[in-house]
Short mmCIF file of the C-alpha atoms (twelve columns), coordinates in Angstrom:
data_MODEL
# 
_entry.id   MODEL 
# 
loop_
_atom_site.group_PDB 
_atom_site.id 
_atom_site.type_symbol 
_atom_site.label_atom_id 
_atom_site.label_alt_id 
_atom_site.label_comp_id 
_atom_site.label_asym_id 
_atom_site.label_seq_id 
_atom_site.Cartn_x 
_atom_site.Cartn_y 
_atom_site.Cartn_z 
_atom_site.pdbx_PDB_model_num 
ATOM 1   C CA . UNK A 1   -67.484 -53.512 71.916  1 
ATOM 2   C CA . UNK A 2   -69.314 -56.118 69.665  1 
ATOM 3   C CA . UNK A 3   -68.478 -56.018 65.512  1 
ATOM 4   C CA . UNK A 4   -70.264 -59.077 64.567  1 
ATOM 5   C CA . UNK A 5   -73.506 -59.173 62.424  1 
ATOM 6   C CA . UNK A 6   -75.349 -62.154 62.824  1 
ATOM 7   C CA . UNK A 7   -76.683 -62.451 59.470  1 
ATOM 8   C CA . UNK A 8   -73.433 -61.846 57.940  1 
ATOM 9   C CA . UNK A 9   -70.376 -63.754 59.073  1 
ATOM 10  C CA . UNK A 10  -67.070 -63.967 57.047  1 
ATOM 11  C CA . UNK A 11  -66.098 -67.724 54.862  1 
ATOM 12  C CA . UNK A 12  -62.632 -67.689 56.903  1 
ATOM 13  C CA . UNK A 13  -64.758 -67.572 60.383  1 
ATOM 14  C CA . UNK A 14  -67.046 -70.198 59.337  1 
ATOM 15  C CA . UNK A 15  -64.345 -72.550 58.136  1 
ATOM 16  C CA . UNK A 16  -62.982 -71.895 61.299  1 
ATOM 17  C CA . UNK A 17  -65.566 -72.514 63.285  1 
ATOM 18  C CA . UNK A 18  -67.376 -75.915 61.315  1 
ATOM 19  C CA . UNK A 19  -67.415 -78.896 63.409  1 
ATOM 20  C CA . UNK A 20  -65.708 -82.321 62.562  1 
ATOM 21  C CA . UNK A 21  -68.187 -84.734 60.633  1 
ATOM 22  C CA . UNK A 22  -66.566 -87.971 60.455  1 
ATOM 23  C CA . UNK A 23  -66.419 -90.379 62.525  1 
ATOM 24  C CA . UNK A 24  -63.795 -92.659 64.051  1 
ATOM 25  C CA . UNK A 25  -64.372 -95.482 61.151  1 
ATOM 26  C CA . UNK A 26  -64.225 -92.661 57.866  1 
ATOM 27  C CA . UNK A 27  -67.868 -92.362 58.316  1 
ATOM 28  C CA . UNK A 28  -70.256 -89.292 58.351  1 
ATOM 29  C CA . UNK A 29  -73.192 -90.250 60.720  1 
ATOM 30  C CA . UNK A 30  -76.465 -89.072 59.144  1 
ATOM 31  C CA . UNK A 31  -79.937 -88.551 60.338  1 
ATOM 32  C CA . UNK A 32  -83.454 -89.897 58.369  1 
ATOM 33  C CA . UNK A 33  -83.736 -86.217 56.248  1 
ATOM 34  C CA . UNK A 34  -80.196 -86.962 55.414  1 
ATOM 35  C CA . UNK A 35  -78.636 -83.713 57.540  1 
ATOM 36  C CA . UNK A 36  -75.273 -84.351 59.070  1 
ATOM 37  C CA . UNK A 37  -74.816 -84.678 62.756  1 
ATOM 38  C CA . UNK A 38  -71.907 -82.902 63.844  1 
ATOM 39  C CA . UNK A 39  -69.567 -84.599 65.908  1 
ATOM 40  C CA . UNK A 40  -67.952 -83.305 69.012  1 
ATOM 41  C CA . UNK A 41  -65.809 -80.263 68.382  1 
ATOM 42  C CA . UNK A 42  -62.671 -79.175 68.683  1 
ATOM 43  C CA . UNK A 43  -61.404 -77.688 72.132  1 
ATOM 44  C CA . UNK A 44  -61.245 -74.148 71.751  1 
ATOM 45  C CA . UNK A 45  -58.806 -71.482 73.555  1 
ATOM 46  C CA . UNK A 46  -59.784 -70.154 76.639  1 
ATOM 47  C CA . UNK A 47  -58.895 -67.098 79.089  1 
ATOM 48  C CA . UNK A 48  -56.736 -69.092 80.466  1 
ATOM 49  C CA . UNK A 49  -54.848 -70.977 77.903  1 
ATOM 50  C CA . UNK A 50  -54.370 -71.393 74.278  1 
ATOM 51  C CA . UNK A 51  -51.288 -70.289 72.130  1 
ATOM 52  C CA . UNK A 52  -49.853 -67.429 73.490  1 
ATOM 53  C CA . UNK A 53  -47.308 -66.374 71.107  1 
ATOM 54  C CA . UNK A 54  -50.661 -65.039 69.048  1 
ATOM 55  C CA . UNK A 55  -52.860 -62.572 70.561  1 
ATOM 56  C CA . UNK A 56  -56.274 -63.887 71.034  1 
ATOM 57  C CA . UNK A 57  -59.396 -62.004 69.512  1 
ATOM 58  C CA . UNK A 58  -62.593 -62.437 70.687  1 
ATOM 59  C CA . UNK A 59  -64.863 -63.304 67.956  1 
ATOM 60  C CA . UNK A 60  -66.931 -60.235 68.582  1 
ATOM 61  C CA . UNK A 61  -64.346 -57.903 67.666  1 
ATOM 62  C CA . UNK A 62  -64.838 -59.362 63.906  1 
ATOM 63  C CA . UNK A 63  -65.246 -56.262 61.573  1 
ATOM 64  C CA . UNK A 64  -63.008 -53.792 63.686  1 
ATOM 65  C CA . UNK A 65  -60.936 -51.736 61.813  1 
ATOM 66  C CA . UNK A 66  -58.549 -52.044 64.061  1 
ATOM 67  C CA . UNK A 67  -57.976 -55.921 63.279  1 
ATOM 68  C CA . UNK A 68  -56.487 -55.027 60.011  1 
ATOM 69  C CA . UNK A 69  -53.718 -52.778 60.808  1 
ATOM 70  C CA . UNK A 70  -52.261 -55.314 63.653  1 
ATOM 71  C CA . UNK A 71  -49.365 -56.580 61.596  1 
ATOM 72  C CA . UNK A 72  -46.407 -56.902 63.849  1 
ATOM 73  C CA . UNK A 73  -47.435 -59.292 65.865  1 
ATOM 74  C CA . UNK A 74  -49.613 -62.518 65.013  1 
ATOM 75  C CA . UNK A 75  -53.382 -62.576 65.950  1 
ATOM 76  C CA . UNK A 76  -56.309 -65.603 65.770  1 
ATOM 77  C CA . UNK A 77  -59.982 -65.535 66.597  1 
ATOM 78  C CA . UNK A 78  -60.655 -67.393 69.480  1 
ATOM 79  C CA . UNK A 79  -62.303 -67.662 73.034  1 
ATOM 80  C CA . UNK A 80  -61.792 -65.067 75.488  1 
ATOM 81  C CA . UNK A 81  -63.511 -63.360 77.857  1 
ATOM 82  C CA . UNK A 82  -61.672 -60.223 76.658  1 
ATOM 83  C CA . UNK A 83  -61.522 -58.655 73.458  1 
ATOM 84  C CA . UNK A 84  -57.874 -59.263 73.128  1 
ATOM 85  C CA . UNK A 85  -56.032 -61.332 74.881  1 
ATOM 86  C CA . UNK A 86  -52.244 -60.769 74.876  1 
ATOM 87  C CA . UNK A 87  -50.925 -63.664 77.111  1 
ATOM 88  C CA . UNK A 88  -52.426 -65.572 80.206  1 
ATOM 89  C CA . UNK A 89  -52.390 -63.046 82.313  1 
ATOM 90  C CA . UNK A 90  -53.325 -59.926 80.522  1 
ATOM 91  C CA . UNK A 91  -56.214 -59.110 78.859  1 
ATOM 92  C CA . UNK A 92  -57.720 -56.061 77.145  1 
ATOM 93  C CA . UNK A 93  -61.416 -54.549 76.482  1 
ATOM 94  C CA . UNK A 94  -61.698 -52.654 73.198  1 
ATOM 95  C CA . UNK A 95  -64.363 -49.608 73.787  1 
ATOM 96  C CA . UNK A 96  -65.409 -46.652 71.118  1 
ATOM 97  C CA . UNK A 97  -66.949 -43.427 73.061  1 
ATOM 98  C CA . UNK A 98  -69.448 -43.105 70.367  1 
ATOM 99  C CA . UNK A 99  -70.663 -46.627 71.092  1 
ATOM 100 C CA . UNK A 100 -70.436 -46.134 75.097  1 
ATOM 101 C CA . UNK A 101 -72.840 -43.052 74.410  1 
ATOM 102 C CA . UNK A 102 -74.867 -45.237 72.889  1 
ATOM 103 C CA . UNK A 103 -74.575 -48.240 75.274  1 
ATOM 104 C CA . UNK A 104 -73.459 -46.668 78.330  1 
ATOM 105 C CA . UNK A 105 -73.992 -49.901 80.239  1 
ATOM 106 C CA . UNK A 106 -72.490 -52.190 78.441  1 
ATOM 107 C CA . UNK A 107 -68.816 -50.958 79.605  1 
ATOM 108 C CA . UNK A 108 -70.192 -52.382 83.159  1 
ATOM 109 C CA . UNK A 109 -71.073 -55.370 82.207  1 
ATOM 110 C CA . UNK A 110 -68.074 -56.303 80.646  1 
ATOM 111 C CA . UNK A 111 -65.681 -55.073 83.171  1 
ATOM 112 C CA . UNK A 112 -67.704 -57.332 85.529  1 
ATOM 113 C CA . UNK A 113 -67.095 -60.183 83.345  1 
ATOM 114 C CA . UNK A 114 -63.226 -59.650 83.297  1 
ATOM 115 C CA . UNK A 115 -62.738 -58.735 87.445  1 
ATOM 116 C CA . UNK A 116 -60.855 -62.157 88.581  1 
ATOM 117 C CA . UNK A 117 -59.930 -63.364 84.852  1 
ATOM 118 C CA . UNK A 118 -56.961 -61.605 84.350  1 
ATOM 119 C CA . UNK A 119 -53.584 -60.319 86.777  1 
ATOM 120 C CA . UNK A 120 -53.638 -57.066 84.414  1 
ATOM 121 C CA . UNK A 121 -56.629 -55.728 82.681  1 
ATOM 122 C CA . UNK A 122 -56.532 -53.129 79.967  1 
ATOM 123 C CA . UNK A 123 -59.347 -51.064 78.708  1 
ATOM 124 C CA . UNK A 124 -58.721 -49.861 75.033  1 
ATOM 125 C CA . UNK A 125 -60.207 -46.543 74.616  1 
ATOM 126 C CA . UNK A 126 -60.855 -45.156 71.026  1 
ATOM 127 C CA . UNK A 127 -61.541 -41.125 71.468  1 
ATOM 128 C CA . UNK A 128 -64.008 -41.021 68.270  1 
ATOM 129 C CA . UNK A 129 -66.108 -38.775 69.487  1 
ATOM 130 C CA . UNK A 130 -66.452 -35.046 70.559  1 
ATOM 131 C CA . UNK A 131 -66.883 -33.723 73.618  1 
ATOM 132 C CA . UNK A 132 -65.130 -36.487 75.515  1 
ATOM 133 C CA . UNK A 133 -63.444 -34.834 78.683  1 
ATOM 134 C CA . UNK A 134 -66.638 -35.948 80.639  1 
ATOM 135 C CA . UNK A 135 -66.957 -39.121 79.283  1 
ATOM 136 C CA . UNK A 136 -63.372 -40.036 79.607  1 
ATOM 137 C CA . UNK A 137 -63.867 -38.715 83.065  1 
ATOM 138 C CA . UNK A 138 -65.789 -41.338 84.228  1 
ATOM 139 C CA . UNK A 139 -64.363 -44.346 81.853  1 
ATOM 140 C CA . UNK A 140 -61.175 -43.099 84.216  1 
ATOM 141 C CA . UNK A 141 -63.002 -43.455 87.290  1 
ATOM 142 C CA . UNK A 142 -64.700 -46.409 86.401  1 
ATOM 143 C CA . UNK A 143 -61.039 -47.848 85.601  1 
ATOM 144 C CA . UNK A 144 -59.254 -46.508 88.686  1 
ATOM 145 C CA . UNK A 145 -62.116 -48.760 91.077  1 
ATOM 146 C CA . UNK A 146 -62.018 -51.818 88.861  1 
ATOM 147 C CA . UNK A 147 -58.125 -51.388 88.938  1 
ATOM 148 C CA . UNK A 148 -57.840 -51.267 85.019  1 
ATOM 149 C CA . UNK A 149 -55.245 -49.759 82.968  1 
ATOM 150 C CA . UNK A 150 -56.846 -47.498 80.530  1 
ATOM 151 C CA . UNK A 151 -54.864 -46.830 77.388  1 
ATOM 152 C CA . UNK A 152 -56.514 -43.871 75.453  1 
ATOM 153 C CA . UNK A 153 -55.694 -43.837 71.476  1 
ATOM 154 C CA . UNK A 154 -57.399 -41.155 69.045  1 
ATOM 155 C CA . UNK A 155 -57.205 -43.333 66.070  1 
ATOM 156 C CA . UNK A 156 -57.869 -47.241 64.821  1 
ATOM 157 C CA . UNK A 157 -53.741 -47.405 64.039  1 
ATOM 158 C CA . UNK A 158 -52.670 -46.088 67.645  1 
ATOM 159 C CA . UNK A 159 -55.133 -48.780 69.070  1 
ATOM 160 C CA . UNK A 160 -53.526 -51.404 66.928  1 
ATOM 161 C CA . UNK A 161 -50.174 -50.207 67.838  1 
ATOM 162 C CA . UNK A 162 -50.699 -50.376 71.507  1 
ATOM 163 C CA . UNK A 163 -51.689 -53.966 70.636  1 
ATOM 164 C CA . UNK A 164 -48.473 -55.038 69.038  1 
ATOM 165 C CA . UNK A 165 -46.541 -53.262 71.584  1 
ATOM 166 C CA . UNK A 166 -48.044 -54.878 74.731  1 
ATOM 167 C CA . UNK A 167 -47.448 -58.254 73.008  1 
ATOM 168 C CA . UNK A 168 -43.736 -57.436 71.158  1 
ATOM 169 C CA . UNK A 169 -42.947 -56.284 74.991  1 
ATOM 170 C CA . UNK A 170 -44.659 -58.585 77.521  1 
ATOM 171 C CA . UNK A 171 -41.177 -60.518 77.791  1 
ATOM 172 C CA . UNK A 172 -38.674 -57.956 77.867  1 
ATOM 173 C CA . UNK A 173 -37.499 -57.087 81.351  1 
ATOM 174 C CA . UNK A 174 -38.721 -53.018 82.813  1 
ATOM 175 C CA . UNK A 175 -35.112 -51.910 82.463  1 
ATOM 176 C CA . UNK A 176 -36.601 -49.477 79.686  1 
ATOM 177 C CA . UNK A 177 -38.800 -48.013 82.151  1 
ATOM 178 C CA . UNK A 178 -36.818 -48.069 85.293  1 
ATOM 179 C CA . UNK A 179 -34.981 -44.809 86.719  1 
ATOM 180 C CA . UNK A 180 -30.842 -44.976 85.872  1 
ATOM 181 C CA . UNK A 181 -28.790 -44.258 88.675  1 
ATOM 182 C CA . UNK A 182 -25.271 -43.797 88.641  1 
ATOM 183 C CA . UNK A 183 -23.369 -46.002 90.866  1 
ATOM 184 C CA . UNK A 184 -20.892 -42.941 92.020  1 
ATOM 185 C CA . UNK A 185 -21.634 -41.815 95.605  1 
ATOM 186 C CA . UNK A 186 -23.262 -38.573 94.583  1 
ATOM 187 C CA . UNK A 187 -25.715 -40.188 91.826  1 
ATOM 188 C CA . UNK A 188 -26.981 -42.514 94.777  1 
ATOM 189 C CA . UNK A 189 -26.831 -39.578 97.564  1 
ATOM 190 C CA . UNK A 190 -28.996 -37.834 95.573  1 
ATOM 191 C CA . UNK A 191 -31.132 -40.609 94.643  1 
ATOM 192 C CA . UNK A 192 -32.129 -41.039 98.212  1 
ATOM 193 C CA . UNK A 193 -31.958 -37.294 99.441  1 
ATOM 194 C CA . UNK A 194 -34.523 -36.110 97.317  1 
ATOM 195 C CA . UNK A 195 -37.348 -38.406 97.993  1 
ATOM 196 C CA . UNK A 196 -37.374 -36.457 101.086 1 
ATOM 197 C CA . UNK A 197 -40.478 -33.732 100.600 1 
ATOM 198 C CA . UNK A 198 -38.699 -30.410 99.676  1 
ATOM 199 C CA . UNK A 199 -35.168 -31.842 99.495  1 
ATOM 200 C CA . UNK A 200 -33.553 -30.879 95.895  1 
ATOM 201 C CA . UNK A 201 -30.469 -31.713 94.562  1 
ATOM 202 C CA . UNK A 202 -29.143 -28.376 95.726  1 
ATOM 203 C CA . UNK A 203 -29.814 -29.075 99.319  1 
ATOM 204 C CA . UNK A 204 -28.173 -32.528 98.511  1 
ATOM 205 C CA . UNK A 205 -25.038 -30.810 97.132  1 
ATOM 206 C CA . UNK A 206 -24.882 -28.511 100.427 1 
ATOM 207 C CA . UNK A 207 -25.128 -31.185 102.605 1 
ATOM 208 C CA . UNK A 208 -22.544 -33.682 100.925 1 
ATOM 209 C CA . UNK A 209 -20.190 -30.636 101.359 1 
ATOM 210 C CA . UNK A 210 -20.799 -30.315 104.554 1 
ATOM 211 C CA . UNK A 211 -20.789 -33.530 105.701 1 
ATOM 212 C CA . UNK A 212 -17.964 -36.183 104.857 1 
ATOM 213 C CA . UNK A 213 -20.270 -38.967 104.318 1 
ATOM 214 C CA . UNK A 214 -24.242 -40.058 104.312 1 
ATOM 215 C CA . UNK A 215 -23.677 -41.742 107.993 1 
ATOM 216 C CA . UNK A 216 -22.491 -37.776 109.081 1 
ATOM 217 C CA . UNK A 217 -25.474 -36.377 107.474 1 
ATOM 218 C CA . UNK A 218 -27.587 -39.066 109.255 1 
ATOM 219 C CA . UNK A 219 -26.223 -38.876 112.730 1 
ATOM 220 C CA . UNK A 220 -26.324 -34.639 112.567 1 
ATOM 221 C CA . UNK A 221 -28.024 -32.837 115.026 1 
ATOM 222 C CA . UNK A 222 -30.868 -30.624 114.343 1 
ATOM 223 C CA . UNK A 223 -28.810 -27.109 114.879 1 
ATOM 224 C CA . UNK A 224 -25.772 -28.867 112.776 1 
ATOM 225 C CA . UNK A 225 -28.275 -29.272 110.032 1 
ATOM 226 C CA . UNK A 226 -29.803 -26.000 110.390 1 
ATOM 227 C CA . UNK A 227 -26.275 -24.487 109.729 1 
ATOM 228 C CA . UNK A 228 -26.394 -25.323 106.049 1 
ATOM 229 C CA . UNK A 229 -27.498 -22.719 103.840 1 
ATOM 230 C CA . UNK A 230 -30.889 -23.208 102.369 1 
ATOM 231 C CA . UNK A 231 -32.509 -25.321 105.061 1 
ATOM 232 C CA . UNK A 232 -35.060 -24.129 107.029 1 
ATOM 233 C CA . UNK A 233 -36.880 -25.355 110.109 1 
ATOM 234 C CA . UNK A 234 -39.471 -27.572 107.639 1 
ATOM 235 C CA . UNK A 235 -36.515 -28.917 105.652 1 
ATOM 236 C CA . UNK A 236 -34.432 -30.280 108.692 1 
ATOM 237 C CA . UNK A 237 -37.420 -31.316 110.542 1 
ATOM 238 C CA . UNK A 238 -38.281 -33.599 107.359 1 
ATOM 239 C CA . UNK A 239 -34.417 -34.890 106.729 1 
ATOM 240 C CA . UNK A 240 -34.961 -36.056 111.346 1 
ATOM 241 C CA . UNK A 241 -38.560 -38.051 110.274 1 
ATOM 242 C CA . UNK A 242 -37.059 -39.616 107.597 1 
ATOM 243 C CA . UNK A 243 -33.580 -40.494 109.279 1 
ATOM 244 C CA . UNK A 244 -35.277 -41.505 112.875 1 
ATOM 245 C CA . UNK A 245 -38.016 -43.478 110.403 1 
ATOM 246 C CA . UNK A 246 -37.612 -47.517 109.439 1 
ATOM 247 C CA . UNK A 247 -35.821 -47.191 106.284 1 
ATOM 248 C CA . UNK A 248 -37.505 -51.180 105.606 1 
ATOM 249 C CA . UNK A 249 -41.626 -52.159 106.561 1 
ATOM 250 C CA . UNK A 250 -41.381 -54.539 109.492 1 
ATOM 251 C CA . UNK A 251 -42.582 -57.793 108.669 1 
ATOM 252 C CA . UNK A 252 -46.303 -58.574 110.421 1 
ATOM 253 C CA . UNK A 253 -45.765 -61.913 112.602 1 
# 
């Protein structure tokens, strides 16, 4: 979503963004009405690299309110195919409902631009606008076939905070967000039972008392398992697929 007004542009951006004027000798090459020519300028960051211990705003994101209340983490204008890009591989797309209403193609276009660019792809969406179940409907479908990660926030400050937490966390390892087992027998008994469809950890409690050991509980037939109270005919035909099943894919040749 573009911020920038073209007749208006900030003194820190145009410092920025003025070209070098002097030459290799100390000398600033001039033309007959005296203008300067500017010289060749100064490689600018790309999608693909630049300093990534800053996230890197595109320059048409200039004038968003959220800019100013990213103050975790450090930012710089720069460019990016994205609005915001957090490292070399993952790049976001800042979007405001009231501006899709108003530009309802222009979420298209951009996605477009970003397909191949990045190995995850965020879509920042700022719910500014009433009404939105619809809308945010189809922003999710649009996501789910473009295989973006869409990251809803109600305000400016919980888009900026999403910012600084996607870059204060791109290193840290998914131990936060992985399930703890325990490494006791039962913990990892139950762990595996219950990813069986309709197995709980009642059924898993049952069985370990019944059985001596997971390789017993494998290797029983269907009327042993049918002897256990609480599973029925669907149960201990589910617990056979599973057990007669590959418990690894086999590798394609």
């Amino acid at each position: 979503m573009p911020f920038v007004n073209k007749n208006q542009t900030s003194k820190h951006t145009t410092a920025q963004a003025q070209p070098s004027t002097s030459s290799s000798t100390g000398q600033t090459k001039t033309t007959s009405n005296n203008h300067e020519i500017p010289q060749k300028t100064v490689a600018t960051v790309t999608s693909r690299a630049g300093n990534f211990n800053n996230v890197i705003v595109n320059k048409c994101q200039q004038g968003n309110p959220v800019l100013t209340l990213v103050k975790s983490v450090q930012w710089e204008f720069g460019e990016t195919i994205s609005d915001y890009q957090l490292n070399s591989t993952t790049g976001a797309l800042f979007l405001s409902l009231k501006y899709h209403r108003l530009h309802p193609d222009y979420l298209d276009t951009r996605i477009k631009k970003l397909h191949k660019a990045y190995d995850l792809k965020i879509l920042l969406c700022l719910c500014d606008a009433m009404d939105h179940e619809m809308v945010l409907k189809d922003i999710t479908k649009t996501c789910m076939v473009n295989e973006f990660t869409l990251i809803v926030g109600w305000s400016n400050g919980e888009i900026a905070r999403y910012i600084q937490l996607f870059k204060s966390f791109e290193k840290r390892p998914p131990d936060l967000i992985k399930e703890k087992i325990d490494d006791d027998y039962m913990s990892r008994l139950t762990s595996v039972l219950t990813t069986i469809r309709g197995v709980n950890k009642t059924d898993v409690l049952t069985l370990a008392t019944n059985f001596r050991s997971f390789r017993q509980i494998v290797e029983a037939s269907p009327s042993e398992l049918a002897l256990c109270p609480g599973l029925g005919e669907k149960k201990v035909k589910r617990l056979l697929e599973a057990f007669d099943s590959d418990f690894r894919n086999s590798t394609k040749s």
